[in-house]
C-alpha positions in Angstrom: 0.0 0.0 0.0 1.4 3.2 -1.4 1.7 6.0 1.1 -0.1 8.8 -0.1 0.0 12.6 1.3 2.6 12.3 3.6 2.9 14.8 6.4 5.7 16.6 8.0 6.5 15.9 11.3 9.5 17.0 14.0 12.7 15.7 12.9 13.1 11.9 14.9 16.5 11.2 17.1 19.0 10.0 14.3 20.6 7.4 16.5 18.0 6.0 19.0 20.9 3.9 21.1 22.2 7.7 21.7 19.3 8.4 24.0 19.2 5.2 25.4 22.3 4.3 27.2 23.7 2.5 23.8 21.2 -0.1 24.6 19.3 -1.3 21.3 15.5 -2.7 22.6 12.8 -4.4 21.0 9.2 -5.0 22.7 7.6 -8.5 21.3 3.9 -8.6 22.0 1.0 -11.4 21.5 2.9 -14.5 22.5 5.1 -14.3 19.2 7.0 -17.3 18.5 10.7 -17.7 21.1 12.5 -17.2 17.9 12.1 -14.3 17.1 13.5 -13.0 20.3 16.1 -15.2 20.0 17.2 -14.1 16.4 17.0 -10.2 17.9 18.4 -11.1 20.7 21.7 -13.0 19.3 21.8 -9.5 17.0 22.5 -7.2 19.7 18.5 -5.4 20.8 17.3 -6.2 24.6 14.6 -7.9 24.0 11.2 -7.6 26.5 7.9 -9.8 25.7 4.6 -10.3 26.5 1.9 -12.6 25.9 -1.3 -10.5 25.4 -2.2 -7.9 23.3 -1.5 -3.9 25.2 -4.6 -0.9 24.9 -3.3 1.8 23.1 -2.5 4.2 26.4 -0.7 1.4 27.6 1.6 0.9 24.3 2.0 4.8 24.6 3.7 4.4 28.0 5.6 1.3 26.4 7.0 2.5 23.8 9.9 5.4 24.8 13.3 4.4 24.4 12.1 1.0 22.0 13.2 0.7 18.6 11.2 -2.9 17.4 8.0 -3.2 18.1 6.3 -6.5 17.4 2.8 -7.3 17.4 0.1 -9.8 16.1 -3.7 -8.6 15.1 -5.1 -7.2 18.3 -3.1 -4.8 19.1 -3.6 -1.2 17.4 -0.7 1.3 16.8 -2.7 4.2 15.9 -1.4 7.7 15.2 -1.4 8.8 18.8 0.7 6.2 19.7 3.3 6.4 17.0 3.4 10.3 18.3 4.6 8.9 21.6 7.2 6.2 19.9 10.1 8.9 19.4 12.5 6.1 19.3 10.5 3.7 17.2 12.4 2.9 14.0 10.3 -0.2 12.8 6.4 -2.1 13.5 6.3 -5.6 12.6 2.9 -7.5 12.3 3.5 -10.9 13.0 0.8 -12.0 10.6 -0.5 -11.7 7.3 -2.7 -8.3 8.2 -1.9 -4.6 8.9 -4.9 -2.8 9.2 -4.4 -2.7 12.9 -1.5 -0.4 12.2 -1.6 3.2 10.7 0.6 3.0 7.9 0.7 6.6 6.8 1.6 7.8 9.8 4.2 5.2 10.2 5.4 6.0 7.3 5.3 9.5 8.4 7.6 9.1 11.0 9.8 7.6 9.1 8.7 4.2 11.1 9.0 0.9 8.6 6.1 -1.5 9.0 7.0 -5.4 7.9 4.7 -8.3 7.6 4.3 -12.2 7.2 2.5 -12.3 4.0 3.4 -15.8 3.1 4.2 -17.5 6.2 1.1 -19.4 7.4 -0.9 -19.2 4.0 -0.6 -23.3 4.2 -2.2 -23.0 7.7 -5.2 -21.4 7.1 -6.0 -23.2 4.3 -5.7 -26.5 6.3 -7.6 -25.3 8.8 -10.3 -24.4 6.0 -10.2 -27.5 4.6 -10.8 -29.0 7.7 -13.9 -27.4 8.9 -15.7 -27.8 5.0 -15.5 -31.7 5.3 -16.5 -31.2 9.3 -19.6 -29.3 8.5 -20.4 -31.2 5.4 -20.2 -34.3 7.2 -22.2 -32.6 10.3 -19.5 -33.9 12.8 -20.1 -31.1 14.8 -23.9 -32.3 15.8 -22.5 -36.2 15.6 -19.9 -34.8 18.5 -22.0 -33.1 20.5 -24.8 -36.0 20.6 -22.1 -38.6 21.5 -20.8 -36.6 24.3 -24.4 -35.9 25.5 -24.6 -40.0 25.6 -26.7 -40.2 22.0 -26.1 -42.7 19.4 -27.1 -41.2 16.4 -25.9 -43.7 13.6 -27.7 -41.2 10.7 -26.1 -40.6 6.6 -29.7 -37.9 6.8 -27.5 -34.5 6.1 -24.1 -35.6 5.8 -22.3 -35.3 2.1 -19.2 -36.0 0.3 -17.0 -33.1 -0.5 -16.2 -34.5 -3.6 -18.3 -33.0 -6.4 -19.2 -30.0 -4.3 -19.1 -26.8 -5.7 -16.3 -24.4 -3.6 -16.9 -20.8 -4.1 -14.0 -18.5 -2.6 -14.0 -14.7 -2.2 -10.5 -13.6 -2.6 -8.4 -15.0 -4.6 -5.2 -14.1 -3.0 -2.4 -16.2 -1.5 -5.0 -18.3 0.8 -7.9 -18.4 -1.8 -5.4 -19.6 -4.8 -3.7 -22.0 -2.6 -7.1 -23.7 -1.0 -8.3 -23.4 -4.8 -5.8 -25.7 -5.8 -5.8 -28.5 -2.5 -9.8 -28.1 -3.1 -9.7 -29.1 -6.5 -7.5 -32.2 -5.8 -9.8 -33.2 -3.3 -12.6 -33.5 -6.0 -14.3 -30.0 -5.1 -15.5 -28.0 -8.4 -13.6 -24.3 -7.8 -15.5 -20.9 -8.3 -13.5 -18.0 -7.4 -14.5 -13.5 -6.7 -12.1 -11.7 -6.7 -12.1 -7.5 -7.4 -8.5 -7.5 -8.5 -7.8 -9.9 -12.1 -6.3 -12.8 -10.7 -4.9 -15.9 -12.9 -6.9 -19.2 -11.8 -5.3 -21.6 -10.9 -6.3 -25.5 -12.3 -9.1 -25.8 -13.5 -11.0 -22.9 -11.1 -13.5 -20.7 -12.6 -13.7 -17.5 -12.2 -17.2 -15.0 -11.5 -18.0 -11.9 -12.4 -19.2 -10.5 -9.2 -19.7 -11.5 -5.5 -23.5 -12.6 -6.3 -22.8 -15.1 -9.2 -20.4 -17.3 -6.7 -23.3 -17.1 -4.3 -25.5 -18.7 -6.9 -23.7 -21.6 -7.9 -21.8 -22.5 -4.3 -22.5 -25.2 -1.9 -19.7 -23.8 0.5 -19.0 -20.0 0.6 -15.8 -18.8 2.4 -14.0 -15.6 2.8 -10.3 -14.9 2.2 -10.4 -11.0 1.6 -7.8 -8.6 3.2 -8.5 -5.9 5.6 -8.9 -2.6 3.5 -11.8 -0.4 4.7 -13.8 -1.1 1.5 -14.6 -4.7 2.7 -16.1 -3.7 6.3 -19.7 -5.0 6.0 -19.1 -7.3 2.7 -21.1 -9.9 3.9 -24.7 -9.5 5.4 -28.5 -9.7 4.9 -28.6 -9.6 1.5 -25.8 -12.3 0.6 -26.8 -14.7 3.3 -30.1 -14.7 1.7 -29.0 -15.1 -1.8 -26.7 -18.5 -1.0 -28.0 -21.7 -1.7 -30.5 -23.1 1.0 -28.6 -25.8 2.8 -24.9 -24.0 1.8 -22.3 -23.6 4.3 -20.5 -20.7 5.0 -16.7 -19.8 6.3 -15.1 -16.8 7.2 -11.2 -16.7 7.7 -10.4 -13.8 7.2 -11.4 -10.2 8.8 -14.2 -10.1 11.9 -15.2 -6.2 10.4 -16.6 -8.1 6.9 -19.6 -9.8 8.0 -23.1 -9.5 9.5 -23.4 -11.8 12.6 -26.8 -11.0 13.7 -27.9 -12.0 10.2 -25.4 -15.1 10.1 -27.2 -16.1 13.3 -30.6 -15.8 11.6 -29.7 -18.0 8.7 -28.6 -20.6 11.1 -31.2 -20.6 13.4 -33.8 -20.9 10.4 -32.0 -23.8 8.4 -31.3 -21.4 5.7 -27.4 -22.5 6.3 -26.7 -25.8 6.8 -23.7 -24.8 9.1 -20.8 -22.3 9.6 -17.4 -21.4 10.6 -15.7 -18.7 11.9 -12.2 -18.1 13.4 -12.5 -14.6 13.3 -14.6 -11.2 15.2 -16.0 -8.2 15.3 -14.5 -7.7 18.7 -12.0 -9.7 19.9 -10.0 -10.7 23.8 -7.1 -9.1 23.8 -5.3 -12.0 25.8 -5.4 -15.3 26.5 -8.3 -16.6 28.8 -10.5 -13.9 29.0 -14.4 -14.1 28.4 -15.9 -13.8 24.5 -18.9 -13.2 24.0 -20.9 -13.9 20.8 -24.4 -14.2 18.9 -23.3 -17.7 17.6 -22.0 -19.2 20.6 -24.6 -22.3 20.8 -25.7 -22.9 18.1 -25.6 -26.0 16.3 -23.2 -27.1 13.3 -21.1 -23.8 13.6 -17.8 -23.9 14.3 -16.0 -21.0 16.4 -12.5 -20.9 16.5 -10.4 -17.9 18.7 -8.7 -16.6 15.4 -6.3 -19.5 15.5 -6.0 -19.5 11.3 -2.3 -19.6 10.8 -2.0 -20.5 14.9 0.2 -24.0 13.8 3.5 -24.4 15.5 5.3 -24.8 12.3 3.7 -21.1 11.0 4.3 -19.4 14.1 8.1 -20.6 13.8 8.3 -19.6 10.3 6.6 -16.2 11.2 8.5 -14.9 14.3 11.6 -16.0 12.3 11.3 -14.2 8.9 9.2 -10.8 10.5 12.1 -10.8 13.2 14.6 -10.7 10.4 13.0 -8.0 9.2 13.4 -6.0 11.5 17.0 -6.6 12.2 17.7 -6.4 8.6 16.0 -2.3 8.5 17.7 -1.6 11.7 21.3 -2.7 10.9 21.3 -2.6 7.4 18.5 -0.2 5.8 16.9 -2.9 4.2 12.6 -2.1 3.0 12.3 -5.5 0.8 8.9 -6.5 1.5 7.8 -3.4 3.7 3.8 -2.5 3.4 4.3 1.7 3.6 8.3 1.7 2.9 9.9 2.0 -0.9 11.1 -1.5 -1.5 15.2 -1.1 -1.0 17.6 -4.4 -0.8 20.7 -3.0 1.2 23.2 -5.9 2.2 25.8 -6.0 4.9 29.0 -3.3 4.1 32.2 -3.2 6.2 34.3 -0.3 6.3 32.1 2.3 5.6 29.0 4.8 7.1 25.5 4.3 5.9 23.3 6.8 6.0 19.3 6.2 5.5 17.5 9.1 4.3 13.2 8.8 3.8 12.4 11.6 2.4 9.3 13.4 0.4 9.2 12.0 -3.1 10.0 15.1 -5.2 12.6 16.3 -8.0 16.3 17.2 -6.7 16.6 15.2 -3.2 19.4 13.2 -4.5 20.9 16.2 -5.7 20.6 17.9 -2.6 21.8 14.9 0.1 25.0 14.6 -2.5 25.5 18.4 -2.4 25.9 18.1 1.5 28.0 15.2 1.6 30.1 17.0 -0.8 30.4 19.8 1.0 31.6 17.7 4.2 34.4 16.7 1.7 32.7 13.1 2.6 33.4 10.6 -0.5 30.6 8.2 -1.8 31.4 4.4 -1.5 28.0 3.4 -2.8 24.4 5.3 -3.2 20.8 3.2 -3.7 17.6 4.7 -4.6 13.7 3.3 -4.5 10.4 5.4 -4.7 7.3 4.5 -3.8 3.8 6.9 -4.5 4.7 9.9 -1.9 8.3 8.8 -0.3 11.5 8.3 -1.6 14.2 6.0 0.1 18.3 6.6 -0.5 20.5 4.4 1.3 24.0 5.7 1.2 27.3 4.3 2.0 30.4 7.1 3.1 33.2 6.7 4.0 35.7 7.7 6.8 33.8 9.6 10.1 30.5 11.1 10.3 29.4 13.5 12.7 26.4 14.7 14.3 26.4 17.8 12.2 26.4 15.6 8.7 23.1 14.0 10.1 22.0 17.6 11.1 22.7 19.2 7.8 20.8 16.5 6.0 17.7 16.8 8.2 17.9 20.3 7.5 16.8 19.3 4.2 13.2 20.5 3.5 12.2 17.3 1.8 13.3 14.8 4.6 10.9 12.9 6.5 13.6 11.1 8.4 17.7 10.2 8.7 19.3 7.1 10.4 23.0 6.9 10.9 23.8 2.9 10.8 27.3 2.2 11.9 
């Protein structure tokens, strides 16, 4: 997502280990995976954790004096906050969304935002998969009778998945990849999707939200968090699925109509449902939830546990965590949400200087016009742009004092300047 409008803010402490005893520190929230903190950790940042998610005047009081931040999905970094995080040079989200984050101003603040778009795609389609054959198969009323002491030896509304029609809405990483494990399980693929996207085997692809609806025995949702899809799915798409469909929703809490999923239930409408994702959500571990669809019968509710496997957690807090280090030590933006997208590798023996600045004619010009001034020679100079910000990554060398860094903040176009050692 393009940064767009980008406003001018106080110039940000250059070197954040200046103001903080030398010491480099990283705050890990949401229980993310040990490696992570081990990977920051073995990199040189004091690393503190925690395993819930913080309110936003709490993360205010958290912040001063921390560099990384990491979170997961319930915790918010809004614009008040990041006015608080002086210090804060990068966010990652330790998942695959970042609407909990306010990128702009992130970006801003010259703060770099990183995220796990990959990581646990395999996950969440798993998890997918396994709640269609559960509901289809109505193993969720077969359970709940057996426990209650029931024998209930019925085939009366239990189906095959093979040769039932599949209809995803989003066909991103988690749509395409269930698409094709679908397919090989015998499933007939229809896919929305508002952006063109390739299908993959032999899925089909609709026109609009309402023909998938039309032709699907199993709806589910794989749509990202943009604004756009708060309120996708309610009344009037519940009411156009098939009767006896079932319906899944993996992805954002924000996109669909309980109260009317709840009616659809409750009047056989739906054969069943399941949801791993809310509205409103705990913030930790433990604590009550409260929802309309507790109780009722073939739905499954899961505490937004999608890409919660041990082997996507591991994969997560190691490649986000890299990240981070990566920006920090080296400049690097490959892969940032709001950053222009900048490969910097390791250099010895020289200075580098990162300058985020407003995307306009002549920067370059003018951050090589004060390091020629200084009499400071250019080792090596990289340049990326993305919509409103431009990103130059330069390598100097010999010494470079306060004053350099001061002279180039001076500039009018500069958002922000990091001095990495």
């Amino acid at each position: 997502m393009p940064p767009h409008a980008v406003e001018t803010v106080a110039p940000l402490p250059q070197d954040a280990a200046a103001v903080t005893g030398g010491r480099r520190r990283a705050l890990l929230l949401e229980n993310i995976h040990p490696d992570a903190r081990t990977l920051l950790s073995e990199a040189g940042w004091e690393v503190e954790t925690a395993t819930g998610a913080l309110g936003e005047a709490e993360l205010a009081q958290r912040l001063p004096g921390v560099q990384l931040l990491g979170i997961r999905s319930t915790t918010h970094v809004s614009e008040s906050v990041l006015e608080t995080a002086r210090d804060l040079e990068a966010i990652g989200a330790f998942c695959i969304g970042t609407n909990q984050i306010d990128l702009f101003a992130a970006a801003a603040r010259g703060v770099a935002v990183f995220n796990a778009p990959y990581s646990n795609t395999r996950s969440v389609v798993e998890l997918a998969l396994a709640e269609i054959i559960a509901l289809t198969r109505r193993l969720t009323v077969k359970d709940r009778l057996m426990h209650d002491g029931v024998w209930d030896k019925s085939a009366v509304g239990a189906h095959e998945v093979r040769g039932r029609r599949l209809g995803i809405v989003g066909y991103g990483n988690i749509g395409s990849q269930l698409s094709v494990v679908a397919e090989a399980l015998g499933m007939s693929v229809f896919f929305y999707d508002s952006a063109d996207k390739l299908a993959m085997g032999n899925a089909r692809r609709c026109g609009s939200l309402g023909e998938v609806l039309d032709v699907a025995d199993v709806v589910t949702l794989h749509v990202d968090g943009r604004a756009g899809n708060s309120g996708l799915f309610g009344e009037e798409e519940f009411a156009r699925m098939r009767p006896g469909s079932i319906f899944l929703n993996l992805s954002r809490g924000f996109v669909v109509d309980h109260d009317a999923l709840r009616r659809h239930i409750v009047s056989g409408h739906l054969a069943g449902a399941a949801v791993d994702v809310f509205p409103t959500e705990p913030k930790g571990r433990g604590e009550a939830f409260e929802s309309q669809l507790r109780g009722l019968p073939n739905v499954i509710l899961t505490p937004h546990v999608g890409g919660s496997t041990e082997e996507a957690q591991e994969d997560i807090g190691r490649f986000v965590a890299a990240k981070l280090r990566d920006y920090a030590l080296h400049g690097s933006t490959t892969l940032s949400v709001n950053m222009p997208s900048l490969a910097s590798e390791e250099r010895t023996g020289t200075v580098r200087l990162a300058h985020l600045h407003h995307n306009v004619p002549g920067v370059l010009a003018g951050i090589n016009r004060v390091l020629a001034d200084a009499a400071v020679n250019i080792e090596g100079q990289q340049l990326s742009t993305r919509g409103d910000l431009g990103y130059v990554v330069t390598d100097i060398a010999g010494h470079c004092d306060g004053e350099l860094v001061r002279r180039l903040e001076a500039l009018p176009e500069t958002v922000r300047v990091r001095r990495i050692s």
